[in-house]
N, C-alpha and C positions, 0 to 999 in steps of 0.2 A: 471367127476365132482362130482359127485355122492360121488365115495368109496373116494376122494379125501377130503371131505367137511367130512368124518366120521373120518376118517384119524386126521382130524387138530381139531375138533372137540372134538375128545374120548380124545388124547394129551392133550387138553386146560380141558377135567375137571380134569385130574391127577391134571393139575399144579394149575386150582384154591382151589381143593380139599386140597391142602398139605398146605396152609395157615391154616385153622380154624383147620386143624388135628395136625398142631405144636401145635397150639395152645391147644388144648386140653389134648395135652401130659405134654407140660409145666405145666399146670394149675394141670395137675392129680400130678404131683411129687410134688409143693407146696402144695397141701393139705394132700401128705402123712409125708412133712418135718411138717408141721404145726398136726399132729396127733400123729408125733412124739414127740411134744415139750411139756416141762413140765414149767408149765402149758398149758394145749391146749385151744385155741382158738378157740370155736367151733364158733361163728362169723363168724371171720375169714375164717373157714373151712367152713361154709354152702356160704357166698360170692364166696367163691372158686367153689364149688361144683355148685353155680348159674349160674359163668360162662361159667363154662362146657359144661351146658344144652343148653347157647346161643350158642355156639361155633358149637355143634354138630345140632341145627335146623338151622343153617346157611349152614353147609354142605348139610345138607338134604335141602335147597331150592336151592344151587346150583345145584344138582345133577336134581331135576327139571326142573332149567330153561333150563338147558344143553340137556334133554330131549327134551322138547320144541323148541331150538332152530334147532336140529338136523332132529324134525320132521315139521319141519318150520311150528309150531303150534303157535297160538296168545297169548302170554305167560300175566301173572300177571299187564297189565297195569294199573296206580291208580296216582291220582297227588301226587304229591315227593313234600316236601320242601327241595330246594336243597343244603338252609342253614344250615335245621338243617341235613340232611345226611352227610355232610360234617365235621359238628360237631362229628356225629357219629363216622367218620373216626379215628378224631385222639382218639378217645378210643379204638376202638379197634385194633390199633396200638400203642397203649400207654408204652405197653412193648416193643417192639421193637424198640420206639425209645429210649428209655432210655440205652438198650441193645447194640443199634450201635452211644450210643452220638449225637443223631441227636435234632434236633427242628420242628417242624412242627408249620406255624405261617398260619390263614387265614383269609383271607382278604372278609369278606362276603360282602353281597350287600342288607341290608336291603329290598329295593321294587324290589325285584328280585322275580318276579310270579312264582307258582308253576308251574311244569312241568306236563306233560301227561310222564309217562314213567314207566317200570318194576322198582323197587327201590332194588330188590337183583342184577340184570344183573347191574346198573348203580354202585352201590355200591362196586362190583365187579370191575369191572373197574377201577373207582376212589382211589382203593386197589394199583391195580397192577400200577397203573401212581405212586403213593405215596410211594410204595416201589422199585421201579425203581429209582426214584428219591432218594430217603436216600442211596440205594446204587452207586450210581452215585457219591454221596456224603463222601463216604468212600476214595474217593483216596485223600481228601485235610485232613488238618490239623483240630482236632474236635472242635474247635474255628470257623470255616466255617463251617459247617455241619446243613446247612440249609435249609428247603423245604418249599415252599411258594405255597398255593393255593390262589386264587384270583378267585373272581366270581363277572359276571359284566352282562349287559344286554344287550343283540348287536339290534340294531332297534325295529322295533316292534315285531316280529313276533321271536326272538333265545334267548337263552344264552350261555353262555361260564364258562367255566371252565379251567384255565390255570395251573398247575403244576409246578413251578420253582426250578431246582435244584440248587445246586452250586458244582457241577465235573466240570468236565475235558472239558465237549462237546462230540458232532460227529462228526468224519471225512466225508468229503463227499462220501467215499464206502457204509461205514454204515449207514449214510441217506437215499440212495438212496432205501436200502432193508430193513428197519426197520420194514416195516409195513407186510412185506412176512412172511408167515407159515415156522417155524424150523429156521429163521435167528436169531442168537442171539449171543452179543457180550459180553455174560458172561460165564464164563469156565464151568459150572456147569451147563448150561440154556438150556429148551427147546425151544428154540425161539419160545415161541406160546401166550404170555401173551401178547403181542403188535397186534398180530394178531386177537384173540378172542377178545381183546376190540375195535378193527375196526368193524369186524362183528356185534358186539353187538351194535354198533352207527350205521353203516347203517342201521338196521332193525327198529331203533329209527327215521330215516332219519335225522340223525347226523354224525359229520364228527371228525376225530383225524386226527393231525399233528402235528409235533414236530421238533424243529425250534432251532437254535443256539444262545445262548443272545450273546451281545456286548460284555457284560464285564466278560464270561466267564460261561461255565457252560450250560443247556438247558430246555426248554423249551416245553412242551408237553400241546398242543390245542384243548380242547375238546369242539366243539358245537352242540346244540340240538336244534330244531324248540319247542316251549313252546307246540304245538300240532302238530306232525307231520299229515301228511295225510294219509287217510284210516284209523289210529288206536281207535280201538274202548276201551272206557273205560270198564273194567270188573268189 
């Protein structure tokens, strides 16, 4: 269970690693188009050069918390507002969506209490349901190419966060194995980003499931207890 859990583990930080490291490379080539351009923008180029810096301290807390996780050590917990992370989201996905014609539209919940939770592991997460979903999104027509997160309050004691795509769906094979280590139903995929974000919500004593809408398209259901038990604020 052991080499098995370093196995899916070591996998899961390649794949969250290579988000903020596209990113950084993208970012490195407009600041050398923009140092090329006459007149240059140095603006422009220090804004660039800003993101950069975020991009790569975002790697270095992933590579952290993947640490943490691994040594199933008590990682970074601190109250989250889960509206404004959220928020966060669609910036820095803000190229990407533009890049694959998508929308990202969310639906916050004003009196939605703060969380107890790690805000790099959640955030993370919330990454990889958001970019599942715009790819998901890629097989319809870019007039549909829509992602919807929704956040709402479930009783007293949870929250939720919902993800809505508009593809295709899941057939029930791939339902059944979505949430397994190395299952993945993209050509290119390590089946490990649905897997790492389960992990990451049970140690929150939170739960993912993803579910087929009516009218087409699916669904990815993330919930978190507002203070899970045992977790101690750092």
């Amino acid at each position: 269970m052991r080499v098995s859990q370093m196995g899916e583990l070591s996998g899961g930080l390649a794949h969250e690693l290579s988000q903020p490291l596209t990113a950084i490379l993208a970012r490195a080539e407009v600041a050398r188009l923009l140092l090329d351009s006459k007149p240059c923008d140095l603006k422009a180029v220090a804004a660039t050069l800003d993101n950069i810096i975020s991009e790569d301290q975002r790697a270095s807390d992933i590579i952290k918390r993947m640490r943490s996780l691994l040594k199933n050590k008590e990682t970074g917990i601190e109250l989250v507002d889960i509206n404004e992370l959220c928020q966060g989201i669609r910036t820095l996905l803000h190229m990407e969506l533009i890049n694959r014609g998508a929308t990202l539209k969310i639906e916050a919940a004003p009196d939605l209490p703060n969380v107890f939770a790690d805000s790099v592991q959640l955030q993370q997460v919330l990454i990889n349901l958001v970019m599942n979903a715009i790819e998901a999104a890629q097989s319809v027509e870019a007039s549909r190419r829509h992602v919807v997160m929704r956040l709402r309050k479930l009783g007293a004691d949870n929250i939720e966060i919902a993800v809505q795509d508009s593809g295709p769906g899941i057939s029930p094979d791939e339902q059944a194995h979505l949430l397994e280590p190395f299952f993945t139903t993209k050509e290119r995929g390590l089946g490990l980003g649905l897997s790492i974000c389960a992990t990451i919500l049970r140690r929150h004593g939170g739960t993912l499931s993803i579910e087929n809408n009516e009218g087409g398209g699916a669904t990815a259901f993330l919930r978190l207890p507002i203070r899970p038990v045992g977790v101690h604020v750092s």
